[in-house]
N, C-alpha and C positions, 0 to 999 in steps of 0.2 A: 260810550256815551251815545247808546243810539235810542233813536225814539220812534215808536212804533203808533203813530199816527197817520189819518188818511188824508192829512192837507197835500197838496199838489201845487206845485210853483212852476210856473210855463218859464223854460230858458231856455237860450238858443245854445246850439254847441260850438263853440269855437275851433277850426281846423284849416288847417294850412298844407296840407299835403301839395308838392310839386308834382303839376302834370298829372294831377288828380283827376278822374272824369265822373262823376258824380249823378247816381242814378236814385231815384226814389226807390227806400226799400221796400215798400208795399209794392209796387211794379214787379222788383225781382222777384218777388216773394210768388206773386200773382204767374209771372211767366215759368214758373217750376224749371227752374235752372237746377241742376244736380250740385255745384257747389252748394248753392243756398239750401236744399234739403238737406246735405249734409252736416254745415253748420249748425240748421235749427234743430235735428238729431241728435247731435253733440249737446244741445244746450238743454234738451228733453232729457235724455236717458242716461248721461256719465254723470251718475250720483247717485246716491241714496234713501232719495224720495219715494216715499210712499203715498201712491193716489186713493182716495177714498171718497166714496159716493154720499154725500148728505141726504137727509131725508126729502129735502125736494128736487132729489137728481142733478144737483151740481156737484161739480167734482174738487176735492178739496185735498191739498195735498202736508202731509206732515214729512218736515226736511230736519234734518242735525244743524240746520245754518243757515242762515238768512240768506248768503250767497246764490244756496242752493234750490231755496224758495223763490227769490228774483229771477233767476233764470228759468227756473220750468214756467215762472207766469208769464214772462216774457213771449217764449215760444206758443207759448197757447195762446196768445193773445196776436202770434201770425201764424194761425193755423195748425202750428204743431201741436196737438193735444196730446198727451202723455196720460192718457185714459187709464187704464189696469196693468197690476202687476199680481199676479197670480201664480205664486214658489218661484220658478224660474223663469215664467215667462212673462216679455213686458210687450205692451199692447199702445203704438199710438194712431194716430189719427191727422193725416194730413187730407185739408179739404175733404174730398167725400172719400178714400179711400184709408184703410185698415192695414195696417204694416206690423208684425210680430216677430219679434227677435227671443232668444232663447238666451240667458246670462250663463256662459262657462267662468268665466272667473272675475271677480273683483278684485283690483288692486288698491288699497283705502288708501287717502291720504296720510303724509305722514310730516310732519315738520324738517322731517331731513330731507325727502323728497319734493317736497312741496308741489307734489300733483297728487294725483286717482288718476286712474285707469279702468275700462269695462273692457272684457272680451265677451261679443257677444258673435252669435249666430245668428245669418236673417233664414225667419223661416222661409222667404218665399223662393229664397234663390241657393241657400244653404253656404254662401259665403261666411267668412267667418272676420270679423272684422274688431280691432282695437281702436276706440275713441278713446281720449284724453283730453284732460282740461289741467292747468295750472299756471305756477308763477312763470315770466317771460323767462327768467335766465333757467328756468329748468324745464322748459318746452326748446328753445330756442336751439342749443348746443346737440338737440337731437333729433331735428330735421333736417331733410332730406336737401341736399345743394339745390335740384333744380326744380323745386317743389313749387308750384303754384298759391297763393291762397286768396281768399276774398274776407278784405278789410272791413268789418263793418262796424264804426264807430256811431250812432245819431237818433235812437230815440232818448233823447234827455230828459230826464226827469218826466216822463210817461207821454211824451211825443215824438216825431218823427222831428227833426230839424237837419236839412241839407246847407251844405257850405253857401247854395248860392241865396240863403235867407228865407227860402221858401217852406212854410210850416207844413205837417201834412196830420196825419187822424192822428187820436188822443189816443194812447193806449195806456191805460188805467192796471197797472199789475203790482202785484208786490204792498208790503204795510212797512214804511220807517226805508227801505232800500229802492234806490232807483237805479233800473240796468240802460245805461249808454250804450248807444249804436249809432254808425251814424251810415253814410248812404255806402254802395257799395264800389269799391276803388278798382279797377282793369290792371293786372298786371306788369306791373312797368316800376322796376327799382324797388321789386317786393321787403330785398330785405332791410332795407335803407327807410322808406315807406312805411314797414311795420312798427321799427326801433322807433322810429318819430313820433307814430302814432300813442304808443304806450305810454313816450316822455309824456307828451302834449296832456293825458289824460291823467299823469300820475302829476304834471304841476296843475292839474284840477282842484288836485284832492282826492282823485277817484281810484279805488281800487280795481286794477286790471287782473284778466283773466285769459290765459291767451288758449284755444282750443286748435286738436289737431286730432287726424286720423288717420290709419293705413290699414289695407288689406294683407290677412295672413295667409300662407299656406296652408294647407291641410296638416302635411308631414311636420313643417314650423310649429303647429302651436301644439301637436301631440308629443315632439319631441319637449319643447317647454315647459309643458303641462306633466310630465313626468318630474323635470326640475322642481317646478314649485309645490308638488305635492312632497315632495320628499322636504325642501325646507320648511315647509307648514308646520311636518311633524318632529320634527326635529327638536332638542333640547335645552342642547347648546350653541349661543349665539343666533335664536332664532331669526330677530328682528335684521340682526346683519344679513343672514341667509336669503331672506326672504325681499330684500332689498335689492339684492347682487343679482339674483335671478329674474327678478322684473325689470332689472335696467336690461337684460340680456334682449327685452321685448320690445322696449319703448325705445325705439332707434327708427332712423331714415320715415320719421311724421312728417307729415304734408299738413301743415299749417295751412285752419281753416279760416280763422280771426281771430277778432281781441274783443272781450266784451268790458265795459269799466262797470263800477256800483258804487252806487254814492252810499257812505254811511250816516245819514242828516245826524246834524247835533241837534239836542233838545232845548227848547229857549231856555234862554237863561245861562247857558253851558259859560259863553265869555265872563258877563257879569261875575257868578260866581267864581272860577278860578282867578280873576283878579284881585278879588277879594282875600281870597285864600293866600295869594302872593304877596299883597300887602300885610299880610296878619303875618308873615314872617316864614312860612310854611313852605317848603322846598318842592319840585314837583321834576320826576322820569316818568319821561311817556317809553315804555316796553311793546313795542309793536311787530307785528310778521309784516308788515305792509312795506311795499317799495321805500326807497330815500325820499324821493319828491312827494309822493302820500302822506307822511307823513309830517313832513316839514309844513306842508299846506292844509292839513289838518293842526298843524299845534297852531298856525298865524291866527287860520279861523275861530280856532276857542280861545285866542289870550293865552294859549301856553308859551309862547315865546312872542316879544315885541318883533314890531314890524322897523327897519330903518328910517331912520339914523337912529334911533331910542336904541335900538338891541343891536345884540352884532351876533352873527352865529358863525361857529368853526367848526373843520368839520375833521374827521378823523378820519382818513382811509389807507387803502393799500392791501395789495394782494402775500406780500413777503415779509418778512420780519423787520427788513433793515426799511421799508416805506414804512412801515406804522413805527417804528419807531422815529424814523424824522416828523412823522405829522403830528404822533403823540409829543417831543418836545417841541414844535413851532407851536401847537395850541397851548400845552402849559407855560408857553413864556408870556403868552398872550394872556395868561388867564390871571398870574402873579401881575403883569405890570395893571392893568384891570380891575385889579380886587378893590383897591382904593378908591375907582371911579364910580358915579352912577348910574353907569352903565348898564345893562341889563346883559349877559355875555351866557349865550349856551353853547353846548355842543352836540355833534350830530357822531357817532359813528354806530357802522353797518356790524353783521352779525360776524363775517368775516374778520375782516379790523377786531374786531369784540374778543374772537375766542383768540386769537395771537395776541393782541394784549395783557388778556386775563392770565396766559400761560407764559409769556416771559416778560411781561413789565408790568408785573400788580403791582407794585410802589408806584410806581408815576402815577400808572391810573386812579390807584387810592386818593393819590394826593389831587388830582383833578377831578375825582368825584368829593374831594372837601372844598373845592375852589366856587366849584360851581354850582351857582342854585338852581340851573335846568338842565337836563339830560335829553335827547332824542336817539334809542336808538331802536333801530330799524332792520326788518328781517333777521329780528332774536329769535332762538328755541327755546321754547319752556326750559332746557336745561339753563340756559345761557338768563333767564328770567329771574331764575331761583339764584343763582351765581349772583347777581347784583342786588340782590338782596339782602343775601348774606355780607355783599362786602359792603354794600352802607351799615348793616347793624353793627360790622366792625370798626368802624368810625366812631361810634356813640351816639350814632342818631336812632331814633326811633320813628321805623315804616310803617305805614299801611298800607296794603297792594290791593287794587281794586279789579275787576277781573269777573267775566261773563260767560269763557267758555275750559270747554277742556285744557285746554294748553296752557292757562290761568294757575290751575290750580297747583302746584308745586310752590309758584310765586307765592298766592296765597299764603297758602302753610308755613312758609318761609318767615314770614313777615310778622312784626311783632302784634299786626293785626290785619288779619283778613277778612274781607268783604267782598261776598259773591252775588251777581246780580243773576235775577235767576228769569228766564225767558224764552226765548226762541232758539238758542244758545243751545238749552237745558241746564239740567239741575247739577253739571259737575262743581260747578264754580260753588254753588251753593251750598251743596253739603259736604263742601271741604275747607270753606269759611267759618269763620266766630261770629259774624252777622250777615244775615242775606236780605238782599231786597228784592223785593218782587217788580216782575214790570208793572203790572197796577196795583197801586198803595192806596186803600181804604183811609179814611178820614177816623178820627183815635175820638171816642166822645167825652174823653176828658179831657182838658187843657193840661200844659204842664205842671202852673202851680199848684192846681189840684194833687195831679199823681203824686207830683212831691211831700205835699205836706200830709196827704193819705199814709203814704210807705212813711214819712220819718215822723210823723206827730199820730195821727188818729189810727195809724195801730201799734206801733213802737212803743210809747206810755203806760198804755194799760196790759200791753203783753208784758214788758218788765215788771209789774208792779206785781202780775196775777206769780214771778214766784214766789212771793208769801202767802200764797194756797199752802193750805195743808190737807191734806187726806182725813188724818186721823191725829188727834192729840196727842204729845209725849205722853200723857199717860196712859191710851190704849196701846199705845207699841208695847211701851216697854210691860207693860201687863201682859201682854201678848208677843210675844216675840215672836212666834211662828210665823207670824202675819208674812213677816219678808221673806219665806217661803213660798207664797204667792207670787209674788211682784219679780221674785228672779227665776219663778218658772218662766217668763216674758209674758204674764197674763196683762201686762197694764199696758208693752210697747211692743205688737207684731204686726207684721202682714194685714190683717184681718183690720185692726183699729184702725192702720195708715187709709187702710180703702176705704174706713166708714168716715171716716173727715175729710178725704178727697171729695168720696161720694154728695156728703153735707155740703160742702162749699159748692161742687157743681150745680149742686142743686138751689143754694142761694143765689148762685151768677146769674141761674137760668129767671127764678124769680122779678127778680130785681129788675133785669133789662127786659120781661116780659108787659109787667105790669107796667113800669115806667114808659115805654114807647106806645103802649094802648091805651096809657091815662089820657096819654097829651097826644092821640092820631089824631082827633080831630079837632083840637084847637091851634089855633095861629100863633105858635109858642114857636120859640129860636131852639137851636141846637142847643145855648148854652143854661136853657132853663132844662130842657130833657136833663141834660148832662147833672145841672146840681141835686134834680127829687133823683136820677139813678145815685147819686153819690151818697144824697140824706139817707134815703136806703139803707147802702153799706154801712153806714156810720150807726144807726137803730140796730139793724142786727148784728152787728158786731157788742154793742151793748149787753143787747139779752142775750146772746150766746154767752158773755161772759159771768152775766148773772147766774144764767143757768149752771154753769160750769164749776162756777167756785164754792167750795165745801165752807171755807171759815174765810169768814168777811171781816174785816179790817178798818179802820178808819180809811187808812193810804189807798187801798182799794176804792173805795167807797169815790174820794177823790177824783182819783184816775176815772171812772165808770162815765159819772155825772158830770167831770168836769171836761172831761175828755167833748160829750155831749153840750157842753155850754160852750168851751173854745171854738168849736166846730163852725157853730151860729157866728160868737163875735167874729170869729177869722174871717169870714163870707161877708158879713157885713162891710168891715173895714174896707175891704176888695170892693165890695159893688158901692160903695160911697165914692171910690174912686174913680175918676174920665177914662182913666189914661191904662187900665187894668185889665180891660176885655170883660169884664163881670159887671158892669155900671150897671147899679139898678136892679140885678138878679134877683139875688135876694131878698129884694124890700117887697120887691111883686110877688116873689113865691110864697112869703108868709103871711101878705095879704090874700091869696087866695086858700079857700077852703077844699080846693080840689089836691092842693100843695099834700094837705093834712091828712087827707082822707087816701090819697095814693101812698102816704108812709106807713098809713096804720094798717093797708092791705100788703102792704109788704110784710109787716114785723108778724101779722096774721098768717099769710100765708108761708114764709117761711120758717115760723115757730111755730106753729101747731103741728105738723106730722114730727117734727122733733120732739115734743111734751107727749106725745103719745106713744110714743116711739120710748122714750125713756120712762114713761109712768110702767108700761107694760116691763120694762126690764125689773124695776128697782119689784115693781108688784107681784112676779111669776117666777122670775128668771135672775133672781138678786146675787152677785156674788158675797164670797164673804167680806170683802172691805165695804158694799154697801152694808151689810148687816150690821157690821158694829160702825158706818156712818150713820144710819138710822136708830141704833140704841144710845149714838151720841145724841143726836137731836132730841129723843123722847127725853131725855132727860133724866133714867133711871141709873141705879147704880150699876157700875162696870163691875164684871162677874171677876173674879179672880181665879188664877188657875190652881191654886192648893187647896180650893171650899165651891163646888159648884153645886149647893145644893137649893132644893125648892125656896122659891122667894114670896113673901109675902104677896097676894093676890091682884094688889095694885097688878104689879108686875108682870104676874102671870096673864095677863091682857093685852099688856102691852106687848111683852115678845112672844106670845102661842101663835101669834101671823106669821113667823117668822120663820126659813125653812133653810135649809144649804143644800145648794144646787151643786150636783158637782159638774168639774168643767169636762166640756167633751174631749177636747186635746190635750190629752197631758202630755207631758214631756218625761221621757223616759230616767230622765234625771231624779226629777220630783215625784216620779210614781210613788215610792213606797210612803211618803210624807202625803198625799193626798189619796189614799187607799182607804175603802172600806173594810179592805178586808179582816179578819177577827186575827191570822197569822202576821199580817203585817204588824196589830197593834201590840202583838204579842211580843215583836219581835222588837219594839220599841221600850218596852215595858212598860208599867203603870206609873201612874204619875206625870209623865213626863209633856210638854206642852202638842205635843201630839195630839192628843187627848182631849184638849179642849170643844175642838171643832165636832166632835161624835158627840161627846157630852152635852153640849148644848142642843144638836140636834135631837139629841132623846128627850130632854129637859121639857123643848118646845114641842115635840108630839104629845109628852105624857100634859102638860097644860092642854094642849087643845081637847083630851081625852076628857081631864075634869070640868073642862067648860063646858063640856056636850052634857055631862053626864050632870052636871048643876041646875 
């Protein structure tokens, strides 16, 4: 639920560090301290951002993650410009000097890991150096004892704010994330210091990040570099492989800081899921983010009440026999509770999560039926999908909502998935049943409309039109060959699907062309455009089906015209009423003459290249089911196949127009049945309904011969 808006909200950071000494980070920045270079290096170049030059020379960068966007605009907006990346080599820009570093390997992200890693080269000095960024408990356990680092918690939400209340420049970076920093802390109880700092930012709500670096040897990373090219290629058990030997790397880090990012909820976010709570509807927040992140993320949307209303428990422990006492202290808590009005969630971590799942799914099953809110935190996409599955085995029916890569499994999982599709990218999306885009266009039909479109004004007269018939039970059964035609697939392929695709695209285009150019320059509402595009729809849907249907019917007749009269009353009835969003609509539309004159330019413009389009077929290009639809219509008598011979002169008038075309795709089924050749007809024999279709072809040359010659 993040929103990618450029509002700006000034707040101060809160920080309590003991024995803290607190320097304005602009000053450090300014005084080129080599810690603080290396930090904002760090916060520049361990990622996988790509910078690109816009056409008026600002520099513009596309990230896999908003994280990863927050922090390069952070850095550039103190100087570190992360300019060009050119194959392997990345190019930035502190103050006035140019720095180039040459990429030897990337270590991606991975949710078991939950860091990245760069090995890169600087060009100017040919050192070879590993930066790292990631979660505290997997930076942390692999730094170095006596390692130094610089804190820097305090531009909040796009300013500088120091503990002692003193504001400093606005720095403007980032859409929807905001990257916390705050002044720089002197070494003293670093590592005591940093744990606090993290806490402090994760009962923010802010997601933390904690950055570190060290220098390689030459021999060190060619000997490594041999390891991981071998697990790269590897086949079996890659992704372990490839794991084992990058933890071989990421050891004795010298911890540079912690950076936080806020993820803004969108307005509306609380409102809403209260509503959804109230309406009976159960809600798991599935998150990679810290315990405290997360717990101060669900208070701020209304996903869990605040005390004394709510109570939250929490599930932890490193070993089997702690999560099994937590997991039974919470579900006795959760039974005696069930009764009250309480509001009762629970919290546990990914940890907790996979020892549960693996030797106590009953308890848990039975606490994920107890409970109407879940929190848990630092899941893996596997561990995502797992609880998905095990609420559908409950009997409940999910929906997992879900923006990025690691989403997607959950997704799929779920008896319904929805990916929002963004800054994230498009994984979440196209592995969803419905996706949303981060900007949603406005629909220019209302609901009611769509609705009674799809179930009244074309549902009606589509049932009715199956009492179409092609051709009368007396031409079939006079003609039986006929269905020789029809299961070559001359009446239902490829070719017809695209020419009724083609025709409706082509009326879409119509309809909303004319309709939004009727009414550009009158002071008309969206929902008067919306009813002449709608009246539109409804007019050529009409004459298409006029056009379309062979024998007309009373029931048809109906359907057609009345389909076209309900259309009017239904509108009506709606814009008579205050309270319906249409008040008024349509009394004004069919008072105006511009109402009438913009339908009859529709029904015009998207029937005419159709009537032309079909007078050319039936007149040049006629198959044979038009020909004997047109000797139905004339009205003469139907030929029979044991006597086809010359007909009284009326007649010969009437059909010497008339020609058989043959088709150009046969089907090699049907060939011998639709052959001119004299050996095919031979090989059918005479007489036989074969026959017809030659016959009559000669019939109607030899008439047009004596019409000439008369």
């Amino acid at each position: 639920m993040t929103q990618e808006s450029p509002k700006r909200q000034r707040r101060k950071s809160h920080s309590s560090l003991a024995a803290g000494q607190y320097v304005e980070l602009h000053n450090a920045v300014s005084s080129g301290s080599p810690d603080v270079i290396r930090f904002l290096t760090v916060m520049a170049i361990c990622n996988t951002v790509i910078p690109m030059k816009s056409k008026t020379g600002d520099i513009l960068y596309k990230a896999q993650s908003q994280d990863e966007d927050a922090l390069v605009h952070a850095a550039a907006q103190l100087h570190m410009l992360f300019v060009n990346k050119n194959a392997n080599i990345l190019e930035i820009r502190f103050n006035a000097s140019t720095i180039q570093y040459e990429v030897l390997e990337t270590l991606e992200f991975t949710s078991e890991r939950k860091r990245m890693s760069v090995v890169l080269k600087d060009c100017q000095n040919g050192k070879i150096l590993l930066l790292t960024k990631g979660a505290d408990e997997a930076i942390l356990p692999y730094a170095c004892a006596d390692g130094l680092f610089w804190l820097i918690p305090g531009i909040s939400v796009g300013f500088v704010a120091c503990d002692n209340g003193i504001e400093g420049f606005a720095i403007p970076f980032g859409v929807g994330l905001e990257l916390t920093l705050m002044g720089l802390i002197l070494p003293y109880e670093q590592t005591r210091a940093f744990i606090e700092a993290v806490e402090q930012y994760a009962q923010l709500g802010l997601r933390t990040l904690c950055l570190a670096w060290r220098q390689l040897k030459e021999e060190e990373y060619q000997e490594w570099s041999l390891l991981f090219k071998e697990a790269s290629s590897t086949l079996v058990d890659r992704e372990w492989r490839i794991a084992e030997v990058c933890q071989r790397l990421e050891h004795d880090l010298e911890i540079l800081g912690v950076t936080a990012i806020e993820d803004r909820l969108q307005d509306g976010v609380p409102e809403t899921i209260e509503s959804l709570r109230k309406a009976g509807i159960y809600f798991w927040m599935l998150t990679g983010d810290k315990q405290n992140t997360a717990i101060q993320i669900a208070l701020s949307c209304n996903f869990i009440s605040p005390e004394p209303k709510g109570q939250l428990l929490l599930i932890d422990g490193k070993t089997e026999d702690e999560v099994r006492q937590s997991l039974e202290r919470v579900l006795l808590t959760m039974r005696i509770t069930t009764s009250e009005p309480k509001d009762v969630a629970f919290v546990v971590d990914g940890w907790a999560l996979e020892i549960a799942l693996k030797y106590y799914r009953k308890a848990f099953t039975e606490l994920a039926i107890l409970s109407r809110t879940a929190i848990c935190c630092r899941v893996t996409p596997s561990q995502k999908a797992q609880l998905v599955e095990l609420l559908k085995s409950c009997d409940y029916r999910t929906l997992a909502i879900g923006d990025g890569g690691n989403d997607v499994r959950m997704i799929q999982q779920a008896d319904i998935g929805v990916g929002i599709s963004g800054r994230e990218g498009l994984q979440a999306a196209r592995a969803a049943d419905y996706s949303i885009g981060s900007v949603s266009g406005t629909s220019l039909f209302n609901s009611v409309s769509l609705m009674a479109y799809n179930v009244f004004y074309t549902s009606i007269p589509v049932l009715v039109s199956v009492l179409d018939k092609d051709l009368s039970e007396e031409t079939v059964m006079q003609h039986p060959q006929i269905l020789f035609y029809c299961q070559a697939g001359r009446l239902l392929n490829p070719s017809t699907f695209a020419g009724w695709f083609g025709r409706s695209l082509f009326h879409a285009i119509v309809v909303f062309v004319i309709s939004i150019h009727a009414y550009a320059y009158e002071k008309s509402e969206t929902e008067e455009v919306s009813m002449v595009a709608l009246s539109g729809c409804i007019w050529l849907q009409a004459f298409v089906l006029i056009l379309e249907t062979n024998s007309f019917t009373i029931l048809q007749h109906i359907a057609i015209w009345g389909n076209l009269a309900g259309f009017y009353i239904i509108n009506w009835i709606f814009s008579a009423l205050p309270s319906s969003g249409m008040y008024t609509i349509m009394f004004r539309l069919c008072r105006q003459p511009s109402y009438w004159i913009t339908v009859f330019l529709i029904v015009v413009a998207g029937m005419g290249p159709i009537l032309a389009l079909k007078y050319f077929r039936y007149t040049y290009r006629p198959s044979k089911i038009n020909i004997l639809q047109q000797a139905e219509r004339l009205g003469g008598p139907i030929l029979s196949l044991g006597s086809i011979e010359p007909q009284p002169k009326s007649l010969e008038k009437e059909v010497s127009p008339l020609s058989i075309i043959q088709p150009k795709n046969r089907n090699p089924v049907y060939e011998p049945l639709l052959s001119d050749s004299p050996n095919t007809r031979r090989s059918f024999g005479s007489g036989t309904p074969f026959d017809f279709f030659q016959s009559q072809s000669r019939l109607s040359s030899s008439y047009s011969r004596n019409c000439k010659d008369n």
